[in-house]
C-alpha positions as CSV (number, residue, x, y, z in Angstrom):
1,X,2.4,1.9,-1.5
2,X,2.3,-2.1,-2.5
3,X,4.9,-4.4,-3.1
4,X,4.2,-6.6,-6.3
5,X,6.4,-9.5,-8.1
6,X,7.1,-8.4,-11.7
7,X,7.2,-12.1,-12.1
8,X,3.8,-12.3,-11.1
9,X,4.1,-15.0,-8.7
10,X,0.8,-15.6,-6.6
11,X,2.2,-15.8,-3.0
12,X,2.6,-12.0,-1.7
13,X,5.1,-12.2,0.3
14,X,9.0,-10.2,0.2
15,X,12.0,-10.8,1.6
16,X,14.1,-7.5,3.3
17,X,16.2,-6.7,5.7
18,X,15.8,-5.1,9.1
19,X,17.7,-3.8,11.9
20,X,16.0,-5.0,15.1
21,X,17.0,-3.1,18.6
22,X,16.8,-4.4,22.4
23,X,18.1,-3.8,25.2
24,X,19.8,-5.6,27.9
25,X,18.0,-5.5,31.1
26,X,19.1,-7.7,33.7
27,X,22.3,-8.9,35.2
28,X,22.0,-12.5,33.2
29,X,21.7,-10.6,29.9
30,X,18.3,-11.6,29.2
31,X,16.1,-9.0,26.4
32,X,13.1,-7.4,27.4
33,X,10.4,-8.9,24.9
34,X,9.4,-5.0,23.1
35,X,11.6,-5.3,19.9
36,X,12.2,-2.1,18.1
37,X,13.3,-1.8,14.3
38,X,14.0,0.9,12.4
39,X,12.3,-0.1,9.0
40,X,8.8,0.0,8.7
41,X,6.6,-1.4,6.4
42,X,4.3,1.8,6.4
43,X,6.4,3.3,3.6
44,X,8.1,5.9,6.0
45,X,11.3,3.9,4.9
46,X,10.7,1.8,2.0
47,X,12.9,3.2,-0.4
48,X,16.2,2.7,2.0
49,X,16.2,-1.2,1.2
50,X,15.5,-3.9,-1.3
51,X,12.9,-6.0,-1.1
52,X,12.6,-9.3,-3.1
53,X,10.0,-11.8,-3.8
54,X,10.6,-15.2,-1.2
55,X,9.3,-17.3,-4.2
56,X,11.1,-16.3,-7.3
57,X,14.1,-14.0,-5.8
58,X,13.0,-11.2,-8.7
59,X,13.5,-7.6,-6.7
60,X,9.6,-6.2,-5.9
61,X,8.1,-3.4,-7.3
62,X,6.1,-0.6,-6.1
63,X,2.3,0.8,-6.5
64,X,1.9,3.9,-5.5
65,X,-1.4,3.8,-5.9
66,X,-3.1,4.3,-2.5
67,X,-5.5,1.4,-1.6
């Protein structure tokens, strides 16, 4: 699947929002630097949040079409 702007707007790139994980490590509080979310952009999750376009704010749409 492909994200598009209905709006057409040239600069392919969406806004969403994802939940990042780490974990505390040491005494200080300091993260470990792996980061793990749990929204991929794959499409094993896609459907579970919006997307938007960061140019025009219209909500994205979706090709199915395989690539």
């Amino acid at each position: 699947m492909k994200a598009y702007c209905p709006n057409k707007c040239e600069e392919e790139q969406f806004v969403t929002t994802v939940l990042v994980v780490q974990e505390i490590v040491t005494p200080n509080g300091e993260f470990v630097d792996a980061i793990e979310t749990t929204e991929f952009s794959d499409g094993t999750n896609i459907g579970n949040n919006e997307w938007t376009c960061h140019t025009c704010g219209e909500e994205a749409k979706w090709n199915i079409k395989q690539d």
